[in-house]
C-alpha positions in Angstrom: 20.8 123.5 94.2 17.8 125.8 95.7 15.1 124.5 97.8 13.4 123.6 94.1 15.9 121.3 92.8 17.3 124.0 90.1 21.3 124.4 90.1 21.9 128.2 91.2 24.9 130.5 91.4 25.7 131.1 95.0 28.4 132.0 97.1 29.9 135.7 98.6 30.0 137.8 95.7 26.4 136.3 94.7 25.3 137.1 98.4 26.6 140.9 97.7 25.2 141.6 94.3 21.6 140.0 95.2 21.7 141.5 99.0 22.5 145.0 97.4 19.4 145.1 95.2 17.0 147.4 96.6 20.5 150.0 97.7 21.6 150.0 94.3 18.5 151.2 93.0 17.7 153.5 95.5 21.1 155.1 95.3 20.2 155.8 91.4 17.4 157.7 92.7 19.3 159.3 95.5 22.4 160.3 93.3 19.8 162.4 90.9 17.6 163.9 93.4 21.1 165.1 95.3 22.2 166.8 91.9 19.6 168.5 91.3 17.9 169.4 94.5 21.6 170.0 96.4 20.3 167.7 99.2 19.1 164.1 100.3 15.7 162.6 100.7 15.9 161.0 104.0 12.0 159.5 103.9 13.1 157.1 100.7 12.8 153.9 103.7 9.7 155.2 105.1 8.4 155.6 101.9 9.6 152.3 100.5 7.5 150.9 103.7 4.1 152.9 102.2 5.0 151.0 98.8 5.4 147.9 99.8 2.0 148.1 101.4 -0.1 149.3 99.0 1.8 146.2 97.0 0.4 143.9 99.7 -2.7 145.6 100.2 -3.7 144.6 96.6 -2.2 141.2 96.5 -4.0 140.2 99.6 -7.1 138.1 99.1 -7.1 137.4 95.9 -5.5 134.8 93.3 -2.1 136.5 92.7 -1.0 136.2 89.0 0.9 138.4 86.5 -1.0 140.9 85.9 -1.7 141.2 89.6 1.5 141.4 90.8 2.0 144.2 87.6 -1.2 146.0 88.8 0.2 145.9 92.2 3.4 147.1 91.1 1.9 150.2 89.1 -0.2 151.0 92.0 2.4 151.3 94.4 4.2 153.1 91.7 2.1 155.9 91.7 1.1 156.1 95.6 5.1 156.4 95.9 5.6 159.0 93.4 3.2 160.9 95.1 4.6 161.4 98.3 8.0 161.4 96.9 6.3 164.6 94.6 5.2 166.2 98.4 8.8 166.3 99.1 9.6 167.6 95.7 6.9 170.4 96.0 8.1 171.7 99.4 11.9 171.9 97.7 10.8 173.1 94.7 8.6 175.7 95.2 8.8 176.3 99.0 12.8 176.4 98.7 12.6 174.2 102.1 16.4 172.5 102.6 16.0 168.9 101.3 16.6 166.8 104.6 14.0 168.9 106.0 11.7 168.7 104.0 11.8 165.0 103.6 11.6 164.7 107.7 8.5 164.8 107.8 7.8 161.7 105.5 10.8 160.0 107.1 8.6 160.3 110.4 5.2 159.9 109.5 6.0 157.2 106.2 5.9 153.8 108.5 2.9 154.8 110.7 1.3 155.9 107.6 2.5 151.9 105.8 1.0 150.2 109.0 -2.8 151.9 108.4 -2.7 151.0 104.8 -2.7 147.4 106.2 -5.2 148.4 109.0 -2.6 148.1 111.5 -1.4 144.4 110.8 1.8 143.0 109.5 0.3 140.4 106.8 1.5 137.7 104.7 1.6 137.1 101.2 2.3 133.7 99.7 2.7 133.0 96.2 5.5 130.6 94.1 5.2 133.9 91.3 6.5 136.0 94.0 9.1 133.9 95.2 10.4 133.6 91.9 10.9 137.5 91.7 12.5 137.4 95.1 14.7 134.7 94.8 14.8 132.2 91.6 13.2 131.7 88.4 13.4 128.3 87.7 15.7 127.2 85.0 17.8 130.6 85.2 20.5 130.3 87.8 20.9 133.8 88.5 18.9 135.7 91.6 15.8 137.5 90.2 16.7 141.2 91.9 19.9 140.8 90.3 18.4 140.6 86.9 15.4 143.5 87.7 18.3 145.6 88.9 20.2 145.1 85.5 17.4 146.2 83.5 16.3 149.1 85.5 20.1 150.3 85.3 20.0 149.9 81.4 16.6 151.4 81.3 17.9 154.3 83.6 20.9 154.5 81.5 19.0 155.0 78.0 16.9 157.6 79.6 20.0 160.1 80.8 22.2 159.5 78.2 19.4 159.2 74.7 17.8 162.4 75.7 19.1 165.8 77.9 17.6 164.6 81.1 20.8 164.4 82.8 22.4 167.3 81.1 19.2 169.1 82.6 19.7 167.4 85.8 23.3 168.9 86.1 22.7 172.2 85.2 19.7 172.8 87.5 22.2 171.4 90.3 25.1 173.5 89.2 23.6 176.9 88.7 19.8 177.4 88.9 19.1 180.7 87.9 21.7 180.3 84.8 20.0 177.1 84.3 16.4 179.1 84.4 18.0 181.9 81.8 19.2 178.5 79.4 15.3 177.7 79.5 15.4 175.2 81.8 12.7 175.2 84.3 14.2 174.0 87.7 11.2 173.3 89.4 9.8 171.2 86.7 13.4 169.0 86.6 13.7 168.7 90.7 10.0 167.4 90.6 10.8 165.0 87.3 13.9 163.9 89.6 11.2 162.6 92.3 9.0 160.9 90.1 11.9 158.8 89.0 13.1 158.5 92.8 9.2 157.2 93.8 9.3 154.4 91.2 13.1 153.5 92.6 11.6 153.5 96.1 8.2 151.5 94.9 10.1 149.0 93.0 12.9 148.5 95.8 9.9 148.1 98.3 7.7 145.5 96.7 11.1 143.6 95.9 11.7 143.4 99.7 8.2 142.1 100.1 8.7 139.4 97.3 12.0 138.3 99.4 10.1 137.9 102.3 6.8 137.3 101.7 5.6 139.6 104.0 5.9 143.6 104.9 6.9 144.9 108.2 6.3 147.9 108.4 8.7 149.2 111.0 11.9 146.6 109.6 11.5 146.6 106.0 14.8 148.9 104.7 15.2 150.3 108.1 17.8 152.7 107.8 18.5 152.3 104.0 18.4 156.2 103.4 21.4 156.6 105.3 23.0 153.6 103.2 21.9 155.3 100.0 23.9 158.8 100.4 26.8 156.9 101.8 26.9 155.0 98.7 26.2 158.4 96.6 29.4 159.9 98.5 31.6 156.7 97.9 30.7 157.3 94.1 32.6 160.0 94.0 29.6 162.8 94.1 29.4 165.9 95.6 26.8 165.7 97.9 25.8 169.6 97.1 24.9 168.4 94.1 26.0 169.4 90.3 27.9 166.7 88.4 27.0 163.4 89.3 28.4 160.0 88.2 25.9 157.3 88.4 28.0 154.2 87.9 30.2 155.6 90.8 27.0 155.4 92.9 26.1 152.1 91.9 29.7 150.5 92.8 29.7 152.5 96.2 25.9 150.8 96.8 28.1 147.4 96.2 31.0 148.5 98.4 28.9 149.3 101.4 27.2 146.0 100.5 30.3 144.3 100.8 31.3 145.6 103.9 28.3 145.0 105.5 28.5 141.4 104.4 32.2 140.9 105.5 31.1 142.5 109.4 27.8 140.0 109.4 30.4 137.1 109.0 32.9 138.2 111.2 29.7 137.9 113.4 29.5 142.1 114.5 26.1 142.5 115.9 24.0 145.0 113.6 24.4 148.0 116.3 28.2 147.9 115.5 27.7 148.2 111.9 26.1 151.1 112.3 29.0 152.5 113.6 31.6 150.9 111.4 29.1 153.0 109.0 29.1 156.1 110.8 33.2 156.5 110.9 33.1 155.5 107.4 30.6 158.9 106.8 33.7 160.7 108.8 35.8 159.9 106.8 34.7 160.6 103.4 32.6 164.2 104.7 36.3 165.2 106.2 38.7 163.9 103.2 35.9 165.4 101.0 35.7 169.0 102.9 37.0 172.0 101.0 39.8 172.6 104.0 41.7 169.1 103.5 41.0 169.1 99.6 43.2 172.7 100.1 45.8 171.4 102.5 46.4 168.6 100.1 46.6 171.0 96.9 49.5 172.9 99.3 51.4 169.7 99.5 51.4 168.6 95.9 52.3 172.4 94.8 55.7 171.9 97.5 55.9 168.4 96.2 55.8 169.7 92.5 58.1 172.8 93.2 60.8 170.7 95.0 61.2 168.4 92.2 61.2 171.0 89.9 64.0 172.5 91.9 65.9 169.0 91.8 66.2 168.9 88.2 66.9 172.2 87.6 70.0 171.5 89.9 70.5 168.7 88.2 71.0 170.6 85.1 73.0 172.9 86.3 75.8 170.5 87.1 
């Protein structure tokens, strides 16, 4: 039972698939924004942090209901999607790499999320929020769990009813025979950061409704780097092309998991970081084009050796 009286589901795998929330839905964003642009947005925390502001800001001093916290929501919707758009305009049609265009963001986002509140770190109480960040009573399931279903089915409907994600591909694949198909690449890697500001708004103001609060130098510190780990566990080239979104979702889990397991073998959270870090070596160096060709050699000697065995054992 919850602090409320209502009988919940809890335990470990709970823990995982509730603490990976706000990963899983920025790795969608990440995952599409790496196909098509070739490169990461590093800023998505920092900009998660001017969300979840602008979602206070409005909630603050004033009787939260609903259709606040749904005003609050679109707002910090659209303030996200436009700074996500300034990265998205200096890729697009300044052909600056990705990682450095979003640098800037990723160092100006949280000093930008602490003015918004004029420099405070402020509270916001309300049983409506802590029913989207926790429980809603009589359903025993966590309420990110539940947003995070939705916006995956929502997400999926959008790639998979229309050529959005066809589009997405072929921009990351080949531009200019993308371009010659009728496909306007700059207008798909801007489309691709509109969807990645609404990930990053909605993962930001559901960190705020878990907490009840938004600091601005904590809140998904660090979750960038999380977010292309979990886009490389997936399976997807991180030079974009092809992607595979439910690869991306299972590697947002995975990393979720793992962080979970260190926390309770009690591994301070500057060690996880590097647990983190060798797992990035890892997948970069299996993934790199000089092992993937070493490992080609060895199944072609492994392949013409048994060939050779059965053709000797035919001949006798």
């Amino acid at each position: 039972r919850n602090n409320l009286g209502n009988l919940v589901l809890a335990g470990n795998l709970i823990s995982i698939l509730n603490g990976a929330s706000e990963l899983v839905i920025l790795s969608i964003g990440m995952t599409l924004v790496t196909s098509a642009t070739k490169g990461q947005d590093i800023s998505i925390g920092a900009c998660a942090a001017i969300a979840g502001s602008v979602f206070v800001k409005i909630l603050r001093g004033n009787n939260i209901t609903i259709l606040l916290i749904l005003l609050a929501l679109i707002c910090a919707c659209l303030v996200a999607v436009i700074f996500c758009l300034f990265n998205g305009m200096l890729i697009s049609k300044f052909n600056i790499q990705p990682m450095i265009a979003s640098l800037i963001l990723f160092t100006a986002g949280r000093p930008i999320a602490y003015w918004i509140n004029g420099g405070a770190t402020p509270n916001v109480e309300s049983n409506l929020l802590g029913y989207l960040g926790g429980f809603i009573p009589g359903i025993p399931i966590p309420s990110p769990i539940l947003i995070v279903i939705v916006f995956i089915v929502l997400i999926c409907l959008l790639l998979k009813k229309t050529t959005l994600g066809l589009y997405i591909q072929a921009v990351g694949i080949n531009e200019r025979a993308a371009k010659q198909n009728g496909i306007n690449p700059v207008f798909m890697k801007l489309l691709v950061f509109v969807i990645l500001g609404v990930c990053v708004a909605l993962s930001g103001s559901m960190n705020v409704c878990r907490i009840g609060l938004i600091n601005h130098e904590k809140i998904l510190l660090d979750i960038e780097m999380d977010a292309i780990l979990a886009v490389a566990i997936g399976g997807n080239s991180l030079s974009g092309g092809k992607f595979k979104l439910s690869g991306s979702i299972l590697g947002a889990y995975i990393i979720q998991a793992l962080t979970t397991t260190l926390y309770a073998m009690k591994v301070s959270s500057t060690d996880i970081k590097a647990y983190k870090a060798i797992v990035i070596i890892i997948i970069v160096v299996v993934g790199s084009p000089v092992v993937k060709e070493w490992f080609g050699k060895i199944a072609k000697k492994i392949a013409a050796a048994k060939s050779a065995k059965a053709v000797t054992v035919e001949a006798k």
